[in-house]
C-alpha positions as protocol buffer text, in pm:
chain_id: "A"
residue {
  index: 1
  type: UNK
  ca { x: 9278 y: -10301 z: 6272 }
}
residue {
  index: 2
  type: UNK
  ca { x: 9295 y: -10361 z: 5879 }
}
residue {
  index: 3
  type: UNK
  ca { x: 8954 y: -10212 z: 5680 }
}
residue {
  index: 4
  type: UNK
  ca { x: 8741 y: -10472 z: 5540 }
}
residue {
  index: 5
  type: UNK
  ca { x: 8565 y: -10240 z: 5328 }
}
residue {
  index: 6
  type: UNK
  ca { x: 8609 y: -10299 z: 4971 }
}
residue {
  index: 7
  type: UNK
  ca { x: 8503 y: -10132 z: 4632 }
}
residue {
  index: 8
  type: UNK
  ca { x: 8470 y: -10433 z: 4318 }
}
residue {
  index: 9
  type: UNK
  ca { x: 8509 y: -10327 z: 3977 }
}
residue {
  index: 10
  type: UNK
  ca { x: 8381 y: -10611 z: 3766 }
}
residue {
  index: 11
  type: UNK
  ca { x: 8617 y: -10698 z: 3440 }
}
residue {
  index: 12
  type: UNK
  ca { x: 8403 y: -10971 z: 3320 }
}
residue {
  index: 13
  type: UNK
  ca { x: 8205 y: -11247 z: 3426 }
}
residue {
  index: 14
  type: UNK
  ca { x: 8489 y: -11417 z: 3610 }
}
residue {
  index: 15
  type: UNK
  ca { x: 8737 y: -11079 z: 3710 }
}
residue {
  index: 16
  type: UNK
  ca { x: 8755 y: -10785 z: 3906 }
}
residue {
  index: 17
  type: UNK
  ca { x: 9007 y: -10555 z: 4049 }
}
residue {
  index: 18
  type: UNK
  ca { x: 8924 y: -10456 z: 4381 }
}
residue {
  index: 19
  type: UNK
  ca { x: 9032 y: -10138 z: 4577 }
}
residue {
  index: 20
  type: UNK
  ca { x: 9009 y: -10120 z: 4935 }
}
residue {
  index: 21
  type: UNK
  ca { x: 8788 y: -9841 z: 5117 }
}
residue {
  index: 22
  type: UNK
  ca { x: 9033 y: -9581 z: 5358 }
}
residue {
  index: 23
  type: UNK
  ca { x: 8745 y: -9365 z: 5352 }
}
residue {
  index: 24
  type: UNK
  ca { x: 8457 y: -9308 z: 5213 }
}
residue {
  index: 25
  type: UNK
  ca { x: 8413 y: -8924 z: 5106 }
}
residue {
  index: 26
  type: UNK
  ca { x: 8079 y: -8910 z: 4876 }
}
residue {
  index: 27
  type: UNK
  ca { x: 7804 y: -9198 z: 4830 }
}
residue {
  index: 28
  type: UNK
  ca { x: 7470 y: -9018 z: 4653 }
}
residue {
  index: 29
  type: UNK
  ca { x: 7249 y: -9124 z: 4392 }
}
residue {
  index: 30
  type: UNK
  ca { x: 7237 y: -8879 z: 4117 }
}
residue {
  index: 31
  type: UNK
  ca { x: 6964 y: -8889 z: 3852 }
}
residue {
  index: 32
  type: UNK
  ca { x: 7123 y: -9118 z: 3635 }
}
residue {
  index: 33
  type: UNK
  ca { x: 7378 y: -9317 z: 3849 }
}
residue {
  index: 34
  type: UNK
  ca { x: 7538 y: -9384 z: 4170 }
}
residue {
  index: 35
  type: UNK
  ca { x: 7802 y: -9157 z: 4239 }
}
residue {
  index: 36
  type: UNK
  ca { x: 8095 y: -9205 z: 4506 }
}
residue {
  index: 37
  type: UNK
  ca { x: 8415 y: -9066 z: 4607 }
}
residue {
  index: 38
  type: UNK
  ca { x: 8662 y: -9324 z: 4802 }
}
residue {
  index: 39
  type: UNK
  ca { x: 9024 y: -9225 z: 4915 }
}
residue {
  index: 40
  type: UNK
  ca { x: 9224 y: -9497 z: 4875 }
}
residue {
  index: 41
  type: UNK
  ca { x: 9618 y: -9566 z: 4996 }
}
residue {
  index: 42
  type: UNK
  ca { x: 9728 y: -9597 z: 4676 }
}
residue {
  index: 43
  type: UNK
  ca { x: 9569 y: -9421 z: 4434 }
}
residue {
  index: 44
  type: UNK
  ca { x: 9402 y: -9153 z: 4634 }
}
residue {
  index: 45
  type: UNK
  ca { x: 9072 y: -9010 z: 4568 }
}
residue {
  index: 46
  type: UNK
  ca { x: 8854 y: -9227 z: 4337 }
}
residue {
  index: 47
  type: UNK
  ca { x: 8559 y: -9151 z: 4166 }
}
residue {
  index: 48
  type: UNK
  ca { x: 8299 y: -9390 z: 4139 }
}
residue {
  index: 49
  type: UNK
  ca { x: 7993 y: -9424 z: 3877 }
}
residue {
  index: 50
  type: UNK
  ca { x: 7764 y: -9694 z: 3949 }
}
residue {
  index: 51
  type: UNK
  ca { x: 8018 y: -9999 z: 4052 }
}
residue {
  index: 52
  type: UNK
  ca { x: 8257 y: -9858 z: 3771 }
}
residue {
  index: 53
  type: UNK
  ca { x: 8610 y: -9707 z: 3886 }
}
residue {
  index: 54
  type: UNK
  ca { x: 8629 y: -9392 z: 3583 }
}
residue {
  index: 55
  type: UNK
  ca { x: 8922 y: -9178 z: 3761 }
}
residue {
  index: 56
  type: UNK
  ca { x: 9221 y: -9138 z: 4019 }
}
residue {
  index: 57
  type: UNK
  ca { x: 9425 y: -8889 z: 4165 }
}
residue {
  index: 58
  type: UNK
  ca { x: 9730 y: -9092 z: 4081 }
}
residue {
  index: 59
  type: UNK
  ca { x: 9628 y: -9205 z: 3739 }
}
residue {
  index: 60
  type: UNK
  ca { x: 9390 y: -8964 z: 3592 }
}
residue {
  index: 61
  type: UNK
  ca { x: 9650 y: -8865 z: 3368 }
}
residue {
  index: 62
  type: UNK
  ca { x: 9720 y: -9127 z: 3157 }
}
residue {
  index: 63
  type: UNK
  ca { x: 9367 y: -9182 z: 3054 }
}
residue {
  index: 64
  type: UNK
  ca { x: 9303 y: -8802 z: 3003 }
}
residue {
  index: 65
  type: UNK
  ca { x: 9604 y: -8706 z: 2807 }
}
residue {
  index: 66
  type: UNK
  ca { x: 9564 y: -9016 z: 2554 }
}
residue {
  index: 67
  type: UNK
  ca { x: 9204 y: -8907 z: 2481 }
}
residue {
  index: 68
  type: UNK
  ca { x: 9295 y: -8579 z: 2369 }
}
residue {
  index: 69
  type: UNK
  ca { x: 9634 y: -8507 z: 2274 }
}
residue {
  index: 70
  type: UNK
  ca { x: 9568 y: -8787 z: 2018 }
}
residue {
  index: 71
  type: UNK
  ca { x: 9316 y: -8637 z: 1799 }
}
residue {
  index: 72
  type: UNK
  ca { x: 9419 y: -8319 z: 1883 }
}
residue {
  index: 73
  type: UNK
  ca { x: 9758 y: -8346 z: 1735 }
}
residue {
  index: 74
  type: UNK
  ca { x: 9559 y: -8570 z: 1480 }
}
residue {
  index: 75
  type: UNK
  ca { x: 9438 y: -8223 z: 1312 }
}
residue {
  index: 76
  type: UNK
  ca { x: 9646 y: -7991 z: 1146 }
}
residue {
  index: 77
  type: UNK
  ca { x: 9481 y: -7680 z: 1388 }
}
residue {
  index: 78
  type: UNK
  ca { x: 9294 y: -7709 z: 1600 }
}
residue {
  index: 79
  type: UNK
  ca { x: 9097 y: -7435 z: 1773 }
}
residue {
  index: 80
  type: UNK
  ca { x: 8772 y: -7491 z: 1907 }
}
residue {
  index: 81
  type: UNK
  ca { x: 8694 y: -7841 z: 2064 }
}
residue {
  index: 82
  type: UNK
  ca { x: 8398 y: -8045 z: 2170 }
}
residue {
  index: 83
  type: UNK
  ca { x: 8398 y: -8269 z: 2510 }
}
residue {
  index: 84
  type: UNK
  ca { x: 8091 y: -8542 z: 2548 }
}
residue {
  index: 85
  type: UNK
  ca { x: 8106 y: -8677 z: 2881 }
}
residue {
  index: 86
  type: UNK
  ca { x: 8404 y: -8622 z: 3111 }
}
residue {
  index: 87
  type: UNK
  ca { x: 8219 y: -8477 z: 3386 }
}
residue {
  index: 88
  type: UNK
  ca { x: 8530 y: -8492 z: 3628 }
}
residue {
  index: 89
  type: UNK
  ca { x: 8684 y: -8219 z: 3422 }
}
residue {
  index: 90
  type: UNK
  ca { x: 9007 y: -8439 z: 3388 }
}
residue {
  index: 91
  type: UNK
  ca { x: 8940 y: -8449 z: 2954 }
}
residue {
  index: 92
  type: UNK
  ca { x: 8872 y: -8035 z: 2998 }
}
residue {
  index: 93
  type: UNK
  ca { x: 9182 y: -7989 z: 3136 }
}
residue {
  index: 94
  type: UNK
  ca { x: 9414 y: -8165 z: 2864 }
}
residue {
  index: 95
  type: UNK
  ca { x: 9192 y: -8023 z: 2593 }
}
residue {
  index: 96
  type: UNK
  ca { x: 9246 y: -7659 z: 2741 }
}
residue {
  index: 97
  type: UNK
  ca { x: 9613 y: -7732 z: 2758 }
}
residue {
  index: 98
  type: UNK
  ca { x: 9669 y: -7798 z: 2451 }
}
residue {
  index: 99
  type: UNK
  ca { x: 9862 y: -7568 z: 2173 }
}
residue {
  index: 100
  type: UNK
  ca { x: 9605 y: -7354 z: 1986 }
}
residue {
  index: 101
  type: UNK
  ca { x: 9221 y: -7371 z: 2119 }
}
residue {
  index: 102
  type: UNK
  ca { x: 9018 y: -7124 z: 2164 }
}
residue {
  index: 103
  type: UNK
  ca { x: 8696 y: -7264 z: 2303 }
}
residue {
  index: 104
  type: UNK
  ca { x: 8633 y: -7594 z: 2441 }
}
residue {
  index: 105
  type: UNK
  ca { x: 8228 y: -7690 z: 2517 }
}
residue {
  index: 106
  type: UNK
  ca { x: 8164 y: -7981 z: 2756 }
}
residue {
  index: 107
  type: UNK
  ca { x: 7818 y: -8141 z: 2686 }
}
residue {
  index: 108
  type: UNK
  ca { x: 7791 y: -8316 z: 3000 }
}
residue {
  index: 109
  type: UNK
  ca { x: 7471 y: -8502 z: 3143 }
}
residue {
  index: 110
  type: UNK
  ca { x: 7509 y: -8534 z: 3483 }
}
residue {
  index: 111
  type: UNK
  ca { x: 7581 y: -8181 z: 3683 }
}
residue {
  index: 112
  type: UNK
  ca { x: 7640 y: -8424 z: 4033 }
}
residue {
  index: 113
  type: UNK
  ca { x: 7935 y: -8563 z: 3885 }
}
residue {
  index: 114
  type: UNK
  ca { x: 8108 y: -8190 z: 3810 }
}
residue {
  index: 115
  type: UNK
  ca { x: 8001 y: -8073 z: 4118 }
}
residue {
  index: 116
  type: UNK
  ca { x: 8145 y: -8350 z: 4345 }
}
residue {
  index: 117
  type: UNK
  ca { x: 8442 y: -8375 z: 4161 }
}
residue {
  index: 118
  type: UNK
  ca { x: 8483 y: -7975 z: 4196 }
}
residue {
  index: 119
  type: UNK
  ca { x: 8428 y: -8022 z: 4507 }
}
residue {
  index: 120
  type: UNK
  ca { x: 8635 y: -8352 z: 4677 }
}
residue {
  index: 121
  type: UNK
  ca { x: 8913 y: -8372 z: 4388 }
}
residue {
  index: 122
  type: UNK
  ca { x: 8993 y: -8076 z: 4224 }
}
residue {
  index: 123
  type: UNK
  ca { x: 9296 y: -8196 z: 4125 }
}
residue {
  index: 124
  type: UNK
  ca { x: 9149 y: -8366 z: 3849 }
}
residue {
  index: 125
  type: UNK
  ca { x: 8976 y: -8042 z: 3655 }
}
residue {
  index: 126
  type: UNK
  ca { x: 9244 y: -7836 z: 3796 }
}
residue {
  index: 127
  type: UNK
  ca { x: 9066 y: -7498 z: 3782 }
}
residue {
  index: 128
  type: UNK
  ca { x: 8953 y: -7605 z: 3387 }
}
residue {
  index: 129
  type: UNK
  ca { x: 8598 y: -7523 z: 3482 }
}
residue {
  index: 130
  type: UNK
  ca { x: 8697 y: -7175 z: 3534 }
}
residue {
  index: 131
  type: UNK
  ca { x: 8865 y: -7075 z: 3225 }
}
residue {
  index: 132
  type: UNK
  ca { x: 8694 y: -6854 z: 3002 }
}
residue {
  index: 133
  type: UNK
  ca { x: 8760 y: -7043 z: 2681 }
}
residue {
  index: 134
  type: UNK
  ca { x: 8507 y: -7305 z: 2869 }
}
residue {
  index: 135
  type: UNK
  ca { x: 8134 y: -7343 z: 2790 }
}
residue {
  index: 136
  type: UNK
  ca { x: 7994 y: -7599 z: 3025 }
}
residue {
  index: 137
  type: UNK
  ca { x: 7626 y: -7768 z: 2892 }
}
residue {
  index: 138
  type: UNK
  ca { x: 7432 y: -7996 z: 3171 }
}
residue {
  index: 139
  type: UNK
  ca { x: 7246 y: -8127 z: 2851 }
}
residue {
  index: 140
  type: UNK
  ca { x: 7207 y: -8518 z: 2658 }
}
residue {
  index: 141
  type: UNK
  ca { x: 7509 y: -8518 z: 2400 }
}
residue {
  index: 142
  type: UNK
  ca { x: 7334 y: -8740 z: 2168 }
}
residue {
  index: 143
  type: UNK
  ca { x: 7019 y: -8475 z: 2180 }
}
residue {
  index: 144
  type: UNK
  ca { x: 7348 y: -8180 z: 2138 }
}
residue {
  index: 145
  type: UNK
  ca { x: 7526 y: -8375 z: 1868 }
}
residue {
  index: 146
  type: UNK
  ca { x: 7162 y: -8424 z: 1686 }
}
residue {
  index: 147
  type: UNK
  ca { x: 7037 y: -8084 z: 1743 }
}
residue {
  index: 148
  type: UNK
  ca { x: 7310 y: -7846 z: 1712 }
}
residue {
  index: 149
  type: UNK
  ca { x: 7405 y: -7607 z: 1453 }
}
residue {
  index: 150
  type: UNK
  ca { x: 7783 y: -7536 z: 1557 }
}
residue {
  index: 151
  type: UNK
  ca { x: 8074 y: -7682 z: 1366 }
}
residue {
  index: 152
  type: UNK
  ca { x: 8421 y: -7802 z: 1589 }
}
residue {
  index: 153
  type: UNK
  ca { x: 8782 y: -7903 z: 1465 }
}
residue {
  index: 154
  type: UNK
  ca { x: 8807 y: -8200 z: 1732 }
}
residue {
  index: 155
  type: UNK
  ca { x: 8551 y: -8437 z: 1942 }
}
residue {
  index: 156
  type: UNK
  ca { x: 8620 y: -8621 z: 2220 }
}
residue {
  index: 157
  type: UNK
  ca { x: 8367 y: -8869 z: 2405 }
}
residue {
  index: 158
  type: UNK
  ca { x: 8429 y: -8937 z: 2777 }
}
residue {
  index: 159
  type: UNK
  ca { x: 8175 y: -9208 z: 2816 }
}
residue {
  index: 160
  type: UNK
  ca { x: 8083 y: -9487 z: 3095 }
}
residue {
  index: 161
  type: UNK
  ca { x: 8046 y: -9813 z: 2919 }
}
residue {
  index: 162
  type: UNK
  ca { x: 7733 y: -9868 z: 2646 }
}
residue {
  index: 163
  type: UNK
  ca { x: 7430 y: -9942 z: 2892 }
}
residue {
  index: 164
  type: UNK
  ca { x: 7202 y: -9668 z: 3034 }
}
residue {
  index: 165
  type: UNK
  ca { x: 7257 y: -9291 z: 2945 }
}
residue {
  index: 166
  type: UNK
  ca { x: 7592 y: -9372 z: 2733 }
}
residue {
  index: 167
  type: UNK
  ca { x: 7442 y: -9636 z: 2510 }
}
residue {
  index: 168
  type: UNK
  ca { x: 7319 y: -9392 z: 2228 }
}
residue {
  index: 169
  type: UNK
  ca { x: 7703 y: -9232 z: 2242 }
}
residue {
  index: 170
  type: UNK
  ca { x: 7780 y: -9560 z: 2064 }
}
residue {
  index: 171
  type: UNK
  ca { x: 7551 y: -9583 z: 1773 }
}
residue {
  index: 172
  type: UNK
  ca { x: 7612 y: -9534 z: 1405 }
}
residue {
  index: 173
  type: UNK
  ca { x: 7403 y: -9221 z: 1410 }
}
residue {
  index: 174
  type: UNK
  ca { x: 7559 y: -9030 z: 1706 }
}
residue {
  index: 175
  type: UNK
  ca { x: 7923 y: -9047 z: 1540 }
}
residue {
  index: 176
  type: UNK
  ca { x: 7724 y: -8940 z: 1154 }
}
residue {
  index: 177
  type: UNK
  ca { x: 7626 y: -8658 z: 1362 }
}
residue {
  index: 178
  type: UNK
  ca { x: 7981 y: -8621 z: 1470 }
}
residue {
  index: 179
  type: UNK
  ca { x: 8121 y: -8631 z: 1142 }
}
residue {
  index: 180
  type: UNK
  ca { x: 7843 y: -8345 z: 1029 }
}
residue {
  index: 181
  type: UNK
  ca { x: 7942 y: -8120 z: 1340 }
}
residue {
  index: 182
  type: UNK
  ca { x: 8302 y: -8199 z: 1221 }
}
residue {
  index: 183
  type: UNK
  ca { x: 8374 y: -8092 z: 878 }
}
residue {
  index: 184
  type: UNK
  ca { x: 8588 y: -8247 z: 621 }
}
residue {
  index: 185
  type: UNK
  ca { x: 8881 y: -8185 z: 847 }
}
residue {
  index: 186
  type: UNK
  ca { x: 8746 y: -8330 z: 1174 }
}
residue {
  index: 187
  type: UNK
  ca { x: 8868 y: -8549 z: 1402 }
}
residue {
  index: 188
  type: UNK
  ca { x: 8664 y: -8757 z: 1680 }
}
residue {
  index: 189
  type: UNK
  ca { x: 8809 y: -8962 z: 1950 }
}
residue {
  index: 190
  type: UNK
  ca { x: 8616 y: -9204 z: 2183 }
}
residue {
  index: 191
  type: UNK
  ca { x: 8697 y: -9478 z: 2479 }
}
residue {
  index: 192
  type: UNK
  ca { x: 8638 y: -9812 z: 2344 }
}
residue {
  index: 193
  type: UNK
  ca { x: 8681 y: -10020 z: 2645 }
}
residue {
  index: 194
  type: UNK
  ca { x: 8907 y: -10271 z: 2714 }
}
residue {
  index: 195
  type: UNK
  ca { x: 9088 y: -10550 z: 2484 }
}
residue {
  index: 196
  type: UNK
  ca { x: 9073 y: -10853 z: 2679 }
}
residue {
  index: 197
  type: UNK
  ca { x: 8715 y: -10807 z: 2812 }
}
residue {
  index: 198
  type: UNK
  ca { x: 8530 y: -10602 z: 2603 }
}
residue {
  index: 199
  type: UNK
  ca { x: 8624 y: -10685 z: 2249 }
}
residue {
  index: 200
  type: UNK
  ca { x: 8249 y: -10666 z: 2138 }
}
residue {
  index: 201
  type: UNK
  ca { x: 8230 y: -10287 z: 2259 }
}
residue {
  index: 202
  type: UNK
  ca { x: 8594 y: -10240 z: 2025 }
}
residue {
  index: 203
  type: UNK
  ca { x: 8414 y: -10375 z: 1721 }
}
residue {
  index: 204
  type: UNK
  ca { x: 8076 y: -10207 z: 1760 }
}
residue {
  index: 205
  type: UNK
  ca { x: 8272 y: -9880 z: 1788 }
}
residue {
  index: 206
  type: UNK
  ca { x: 8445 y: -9952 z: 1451 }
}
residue {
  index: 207
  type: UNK
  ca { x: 8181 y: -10084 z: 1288 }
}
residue {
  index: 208
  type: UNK
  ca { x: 7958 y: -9778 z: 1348 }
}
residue {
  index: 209
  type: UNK
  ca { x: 8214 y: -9516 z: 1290 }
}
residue {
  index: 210
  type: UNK
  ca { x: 8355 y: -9667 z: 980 }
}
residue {
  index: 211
  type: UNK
  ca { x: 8056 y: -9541 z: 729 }
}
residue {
  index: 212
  type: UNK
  ca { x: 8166 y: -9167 z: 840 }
}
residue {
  index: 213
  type: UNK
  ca { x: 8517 y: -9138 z: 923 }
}
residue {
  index: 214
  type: UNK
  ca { x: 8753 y: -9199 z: 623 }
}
residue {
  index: 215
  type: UNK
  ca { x: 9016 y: -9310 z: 880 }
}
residue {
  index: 216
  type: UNK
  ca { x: 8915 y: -9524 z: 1179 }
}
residue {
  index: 217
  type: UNK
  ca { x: 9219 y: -9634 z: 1384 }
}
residue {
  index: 218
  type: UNK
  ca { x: 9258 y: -9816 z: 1750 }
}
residue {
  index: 219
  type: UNK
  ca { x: 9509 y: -9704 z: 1977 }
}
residue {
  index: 220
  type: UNK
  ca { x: 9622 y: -9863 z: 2313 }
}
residue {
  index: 221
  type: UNK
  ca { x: 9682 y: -9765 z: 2643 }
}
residue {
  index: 222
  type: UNK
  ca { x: 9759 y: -9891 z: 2978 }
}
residue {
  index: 223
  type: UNK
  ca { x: 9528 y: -9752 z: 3261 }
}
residue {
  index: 224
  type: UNK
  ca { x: 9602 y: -9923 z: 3602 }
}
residue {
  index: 225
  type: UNK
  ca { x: 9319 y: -9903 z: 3792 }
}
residue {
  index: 226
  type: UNK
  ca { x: 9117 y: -10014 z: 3437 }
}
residue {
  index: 227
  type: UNK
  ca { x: 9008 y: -10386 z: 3451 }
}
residue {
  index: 228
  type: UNK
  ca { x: 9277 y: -10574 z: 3273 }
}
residue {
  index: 229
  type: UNK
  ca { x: 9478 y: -10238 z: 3252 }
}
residue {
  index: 230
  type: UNK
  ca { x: 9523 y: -10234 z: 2882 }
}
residue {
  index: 231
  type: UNK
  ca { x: 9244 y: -9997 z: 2731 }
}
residue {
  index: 232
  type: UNK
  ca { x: 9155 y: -9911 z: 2391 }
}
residue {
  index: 233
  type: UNK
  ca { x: 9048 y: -9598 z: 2218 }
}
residue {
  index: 234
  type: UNK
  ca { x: 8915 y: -9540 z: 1880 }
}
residue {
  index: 235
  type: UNK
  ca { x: 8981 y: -9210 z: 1648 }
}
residue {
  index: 236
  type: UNK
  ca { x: 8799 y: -9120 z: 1323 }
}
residue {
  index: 237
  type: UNK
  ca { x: 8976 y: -8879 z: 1099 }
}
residue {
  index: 238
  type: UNK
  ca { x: 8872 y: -8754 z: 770 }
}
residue {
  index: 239
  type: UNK
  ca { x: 9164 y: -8561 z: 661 }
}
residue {
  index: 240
  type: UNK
  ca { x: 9445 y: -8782 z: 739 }
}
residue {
  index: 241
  type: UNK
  ca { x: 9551 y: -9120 z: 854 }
}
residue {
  index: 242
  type: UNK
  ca { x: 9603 y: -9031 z: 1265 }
}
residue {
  index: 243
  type: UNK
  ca { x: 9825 y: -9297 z: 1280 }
}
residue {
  index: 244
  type: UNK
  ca { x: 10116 y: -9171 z: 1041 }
}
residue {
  index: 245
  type: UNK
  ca { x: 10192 y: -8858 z: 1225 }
}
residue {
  index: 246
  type: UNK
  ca { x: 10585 y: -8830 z: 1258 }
}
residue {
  index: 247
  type: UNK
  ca { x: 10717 y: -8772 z: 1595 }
}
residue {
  index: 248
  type: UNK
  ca { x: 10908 y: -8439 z: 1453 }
}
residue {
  index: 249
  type: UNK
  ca { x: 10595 y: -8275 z: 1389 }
}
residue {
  index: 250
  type: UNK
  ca { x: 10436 y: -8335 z: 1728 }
}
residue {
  index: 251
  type: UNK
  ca { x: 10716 y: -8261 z: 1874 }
}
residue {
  index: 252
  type: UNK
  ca { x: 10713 y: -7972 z: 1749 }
}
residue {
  index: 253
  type: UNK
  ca { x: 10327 y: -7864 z: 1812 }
}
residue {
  index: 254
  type: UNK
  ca { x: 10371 y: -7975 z: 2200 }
}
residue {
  index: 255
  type: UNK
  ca { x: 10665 y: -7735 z: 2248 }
}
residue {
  index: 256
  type: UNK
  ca { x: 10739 y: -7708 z: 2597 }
}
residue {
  index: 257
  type: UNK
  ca { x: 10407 y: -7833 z: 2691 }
}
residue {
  index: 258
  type: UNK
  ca { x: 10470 y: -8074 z: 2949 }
}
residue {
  index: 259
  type: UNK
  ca { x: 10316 y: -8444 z: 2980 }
}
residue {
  index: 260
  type: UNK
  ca { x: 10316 y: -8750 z: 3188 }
}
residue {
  index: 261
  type: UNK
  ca { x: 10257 y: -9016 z: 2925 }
}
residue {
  index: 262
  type: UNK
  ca { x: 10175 y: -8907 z: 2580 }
}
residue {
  index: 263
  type: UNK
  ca { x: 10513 y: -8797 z: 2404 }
}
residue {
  index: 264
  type: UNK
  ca { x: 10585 y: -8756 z: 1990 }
}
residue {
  index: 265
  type: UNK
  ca { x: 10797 y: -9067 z: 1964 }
}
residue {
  index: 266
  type: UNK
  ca { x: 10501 y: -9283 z: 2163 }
}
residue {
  index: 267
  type: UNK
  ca { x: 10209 y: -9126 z: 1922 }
}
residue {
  index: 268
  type: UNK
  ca { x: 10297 y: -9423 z: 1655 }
}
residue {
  index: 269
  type: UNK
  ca { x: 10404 y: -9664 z: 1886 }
}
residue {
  index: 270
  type: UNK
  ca { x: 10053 y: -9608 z: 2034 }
}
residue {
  index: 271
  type: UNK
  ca { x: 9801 y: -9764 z: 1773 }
}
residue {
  index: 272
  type: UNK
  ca { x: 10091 y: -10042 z: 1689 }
}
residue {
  index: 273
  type: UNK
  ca { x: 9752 y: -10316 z: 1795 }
}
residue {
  index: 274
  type: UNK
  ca { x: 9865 y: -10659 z: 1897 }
}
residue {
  index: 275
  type: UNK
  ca { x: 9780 y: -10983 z: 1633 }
}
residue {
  index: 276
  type: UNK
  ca { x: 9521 y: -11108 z: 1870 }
}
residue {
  index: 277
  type: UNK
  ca { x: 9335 y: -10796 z: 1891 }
}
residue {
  index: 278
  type: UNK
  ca { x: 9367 y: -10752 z: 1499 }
}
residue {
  index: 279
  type: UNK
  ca { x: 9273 y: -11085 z: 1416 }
}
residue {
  index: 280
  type: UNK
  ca { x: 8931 y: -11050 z: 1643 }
}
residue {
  index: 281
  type: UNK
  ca { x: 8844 y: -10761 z: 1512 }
}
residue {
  index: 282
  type: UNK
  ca { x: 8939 y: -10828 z: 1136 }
}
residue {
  index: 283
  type: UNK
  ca { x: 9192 y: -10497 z: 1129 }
}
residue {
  index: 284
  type: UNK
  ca { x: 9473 y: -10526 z: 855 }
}
C-alpha cells in the first residue's frame, strides 16, 4: 500500500516541493522550533526545522561545501574560522576539511538540533563534533558576534530563513559586528535564500552588508531539495574581490582535497548572476 504521508516545504505563496514520509524517525519541539527527522526513498534522512527542509543525506553536500570553501579560499590563509548556525554539523565538517585551520567555533542556538542530528544522521557532521580543533557554543550568535572579544580569518552563517531566532543574523548590525570580529582581511559568507522566491531576503542581505564589507558578491547554487532549487549566497570580503580568484590558485590550495561540487574552474563560474537577478537587485 503506497504512504500518504507527506512533508510540504512551502516556496512561496503559490509553490512547494513536497517529499513523501517512509518513516518518520524524530518529531520534538525544541525551544525554539519544531524539529524532525524523515527518511525518505530518495534522499534519505531529512532534517526538518519548523516546516523547512535545511539538509539531506544525499544532498547535504552541495549546500555545505559552497558555504565554505567559497570564502575560505576567498582569504589568502585562513586558520581559525567562525560557524553561526549549522547545527547539523554538515558546515563543521567542510570548514574542518579545509587546507590550513586550526580552530573552528560553532555558535549554535539550538543544542536539540546537534544532538538529533548526532544522533539519527551522522553522516552529515561526520565525526566533526569530535575533533579537537572544534569549540562547540549552545549560545545566541548575534549576543556572540556583539559580545565577543576574539578575532577570526573567515565567518560563515548557517541560518533558517529571517523570522524568529535567525532574524537578527540578517541585520546591518550583526554583519558590522562581523566585519569587527573579522579584521581588515576577513571574509564572511551567509545563505541568502532563494532567487526566484525570495529576492527581498537577497537584497536585504546586500543592502545591510554593503556599509562593512568592501566587496559584497552573490554566488549561485543549485540545491535540489531547496524550493525552486537554485539558491543564493552572499560573501563580504575586505581584502579582495572573492569573485576574481583564478582557478590555478585554488587549485592549488585544495590539493588533493577531494569534493563533490565545488572545484577551481567552477569558483568563477559560480557568482556569474543571471540578468534577471541583476536587474532586481540593481547589481552591475
Amino acid at each position: 500500500m503506497p504512504n500518504d504521508q507527506w512533508i510540504t516545504d512551502m516556496g512561496g505563496p503559490g509553490f512547494a516541493h513536497i517529499y513523501q514520509v517512509d518513516r518518520v524517525l524524530h518529531d520534538g519541539q525544541s525551544q525554539y522550533q519544531r524539529v524532525r527527522v524523515i527518511a525518505n526513498s530518495d534522499f534519505g534522512r531529512m532534517l526538518i526545522l519548523d516546516e523547512a527542509v535545511q539538509t539531506t543525506e544525499r544532498d547535504d553536500f552541495i549546500y555545505h561545501e559552497l558555504l565554505a570553501h567559497v570564502p575560505l579560499f576567498a582569504h589568502p590563509a585562513p586558520r581559525r574560522a567562525l560557524i553561526i548556525g549549522g547545527g547539523d554539523g554538515g558546515l563543521l565538517r567542510e570548514a574542518l576539511r579545509h587546507p590550513g585551520i586550526e580552530h573552528v567555533t560553532m555558535v549554535e542556538l539550538d543544542r536539540e538540533v546537534v544532538d538529533v542530528t548526532l544522533r539519527l544522521i551522522p553522516s552529515i557532521p561526520r565525526g566533526a563534533f569530535d575533533d579537537p580543533r572544534a569549540r562547540l557554543l549552545i549560545e545566541d550568535g548575534v549576543a556572540f558576534a556583539r559580545e565577543t572579544n576574539e578575532s577570526f580569518d573567515v565567518a560563515m552563517v548557517d541560518s533558517t530563513d529571517p523570522k524568529g531566532p535567525s532574524l537578527g543574523l540578517f541585520s546591518t548590525e550583526f554583519y558590522g559586528d562581523m566585519a569587527r570580529l573579522l579584521g581588515p582581511s576577513g571574509t564572511l559568507a551567509v545563505q541568502s535564500g532563494s532567487p526566484l522566491y525570495q529576492q527581498g531576503v537577497i537584497a536585504m542581505v546586500r543592502r545591510n552588508m554593503s556599509p562593512h564589507f568592501k566587496y559584497v558578491r552573490l554566488y549561485m547554487g543549485a540545491v535540489p531539495t531547496y524550493p525552486g532549487v537554485l539558491w543564493t549566497f552572499t560573501v563580504g570580503a575586505q581584502h579582495r574581490d572573492p569573485a576574481t580568484l583564478e582557478a590555478a590558485e585554488i587549485a592549488r590550495r585544495l590539493g588533493d582535497l577531494p569534493t563533490q561540487y565545488y572545484t577551481p574552474r567552477a569558483h568563477t563560474h559560480l557568482f556569474d548572476v543571471p540578468p534577471f537577478l541583476r536587474h532586481v537587485l540593481g547589481i552591475e
